[in-house]
C-alpha positions, 0 to 999 in steps of 0.5 A, spaced: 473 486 509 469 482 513 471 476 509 478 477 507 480 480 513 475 479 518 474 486 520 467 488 522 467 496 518 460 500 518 459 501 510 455 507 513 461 511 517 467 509 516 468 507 508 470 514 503 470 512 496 474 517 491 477 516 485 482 512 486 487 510 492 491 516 490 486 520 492 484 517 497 491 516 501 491 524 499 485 526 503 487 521 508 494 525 509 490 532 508 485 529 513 489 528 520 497 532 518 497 539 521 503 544 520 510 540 523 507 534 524 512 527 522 510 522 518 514 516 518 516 513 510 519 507 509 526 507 504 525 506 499 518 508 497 513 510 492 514 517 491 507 521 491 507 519 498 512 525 500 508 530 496 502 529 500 505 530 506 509 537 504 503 539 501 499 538 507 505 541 512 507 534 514 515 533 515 517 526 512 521 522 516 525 516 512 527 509 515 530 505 511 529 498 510 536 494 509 538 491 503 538 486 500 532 482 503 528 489 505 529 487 512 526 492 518 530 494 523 526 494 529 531 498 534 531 503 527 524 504 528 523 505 533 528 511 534 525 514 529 518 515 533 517 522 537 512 527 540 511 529 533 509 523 530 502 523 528 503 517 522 507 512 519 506 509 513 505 502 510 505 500 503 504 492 503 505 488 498 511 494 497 512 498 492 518 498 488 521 492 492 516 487 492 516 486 499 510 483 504 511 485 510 511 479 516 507 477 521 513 480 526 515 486 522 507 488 522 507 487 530 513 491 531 510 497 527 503 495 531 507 497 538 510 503 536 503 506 534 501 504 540 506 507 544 506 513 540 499 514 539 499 515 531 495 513 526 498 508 520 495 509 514 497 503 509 496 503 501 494 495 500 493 495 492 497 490 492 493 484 496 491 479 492 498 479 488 502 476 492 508 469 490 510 463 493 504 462 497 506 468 502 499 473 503 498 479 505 495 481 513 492 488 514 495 492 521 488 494 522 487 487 524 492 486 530 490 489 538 487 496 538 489 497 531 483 498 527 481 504 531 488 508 529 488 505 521 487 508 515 486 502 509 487 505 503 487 501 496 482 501 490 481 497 484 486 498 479 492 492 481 487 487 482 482 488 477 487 490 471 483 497 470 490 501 471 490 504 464 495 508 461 497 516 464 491 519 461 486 524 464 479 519 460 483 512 464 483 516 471 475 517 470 475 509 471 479 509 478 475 507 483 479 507 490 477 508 497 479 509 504 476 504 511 477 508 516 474 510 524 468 514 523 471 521 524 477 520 520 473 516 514 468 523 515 474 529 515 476 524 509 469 524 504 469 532 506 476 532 503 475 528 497 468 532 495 473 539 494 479 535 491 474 531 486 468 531 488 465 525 487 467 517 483 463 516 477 456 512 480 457 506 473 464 505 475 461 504 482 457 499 480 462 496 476 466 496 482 461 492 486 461 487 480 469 485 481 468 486 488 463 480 488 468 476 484 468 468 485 473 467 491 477 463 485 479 469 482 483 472 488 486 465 490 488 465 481 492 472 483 495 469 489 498 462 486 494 458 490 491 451 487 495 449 481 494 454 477 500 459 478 498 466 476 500 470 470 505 475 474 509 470 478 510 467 470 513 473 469 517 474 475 520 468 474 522 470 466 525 476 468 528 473 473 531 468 469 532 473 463 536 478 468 540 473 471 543 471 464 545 477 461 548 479 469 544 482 473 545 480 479 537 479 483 539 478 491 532 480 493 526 476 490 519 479 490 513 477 495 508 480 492 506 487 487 509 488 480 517 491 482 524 486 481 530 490 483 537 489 479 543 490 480 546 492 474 552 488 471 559 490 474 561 491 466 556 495 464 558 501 461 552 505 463 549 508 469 542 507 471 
């Protein structure tokens, strides 16, 4: 975090490992949502979001980002805000749409957390996959941001270590939340009675991926003169789309989505 971010974070009190960032963002959820508490959710969004929330007692509030490009309306925002606002939750590099949030769209969501005193707990899985030379920022970085930030991410996206939907590859998901201290303690004592602990070899392989050579991540980015494998693939299903009539308005910043409209004399629904 101190290299790539430029956060000081205490790896004592304020890192909770869990299995996975879906766990993490969970326990996160469970950790600060009391019964009738708002959570504000960009539209769309990845789903699991909206069942943490219910589950906790949480009432998801939708703002939706306006196509095609995604862009954030800060007047929206802003109305969407209340009393009952405890959190707002930021997923960038964004999944499905492959958005990364800007610079000004992050100071936005910045003021009205300070404004309202709410929390923003991010999902960061995507960080290091991002094209065209964009890159992603972490909100825990902005004015008086990181003491009300909750960073979730994991291994999973940038090491390739997803696995497919079965309960052996999930006992290799290694994810964490970096938090303030007494959130990232409420969110260890969570975790302990959701999974109980992250297997310790995968652990040891997560600090070996962590300690990757700086090369590796910028490969992930398109930085230098290799181009990354994803934003190969990007530009082909782009491409390959676009010939068989789709139409693509939006292209992606980052993460693995690419939104399509399909053919207006396609016969099909979605």
């Amino acid at each position: 975090m101190k290299k790539t971010h430029g956060l000081d974070v205490n790896p004592l009190t304020d890192i909770a490992i869990c299995c996975g960032q879906s766990e993490a963002f969970a326990a996160a959820i469970f950790s600060i949502i009391n019964q009738g508490d708002e959570v504000l959710l960009f539209d769309p969004c990845y789903e699991t979001y909206e069942g943490c929330i219910t589950l906790a007692g949480g009432i998801p509030v939708y703002v939706a980002l306006e196509p095609p490009q995604w862009t954030l309306d800060p007047e929206k925002l802003m109305r969407s805000f209340t009393s009952r606002t405890k959190a707002i939750v930021l997923n960038s590099p964004h999944n499905p749409t492959g958005k990364v949030f800007s610079r000004d769209e992050l100071e936005i969501i910045a003021k009205g957390c300070r404004r309202w005193d709410c929390v923003a707990i991010t999902d960061e899985v995507y960080e290091y996959i991002t094209y065209d030379n964009q890159k992603h920022e972490t909100i825990a970085k902005l004015p008086g941001m990181q003491e009300r930030t909750i960073i979730t991410s994991s291994l999973s996206k940038t090491f390739s270590v997803t696995g497919p939907n079965t309960k052996a590859s999930h006992r290799w998901r290694i994810g964490w939340a970096i938090a303030p201290a007494s959130a990232a303690s409420a969110i260890q004592n969570i975790h302990i009675r959701i999974t109980d602990s992250a297997p310790a070899p995968f652990q040891e392989a997560a600090v070996t991926a962590l300690r990757s050579p700086i090369e590796y991540f910028e490969t992930l980015r398109g930085v230098g003169s290799g181009r990354m494998e994803y934003e190969l693939k990007r530009d082909f299903c782009m491409k390959l789309l676009g010939s068989v009539g789709f139409r693509i308005q939006f292209k992606p910043q980052g993460s693995l989505f690419l939104f399509a409209e399909l053919p207006k004399d396609c016969l099909l629904s979605d």
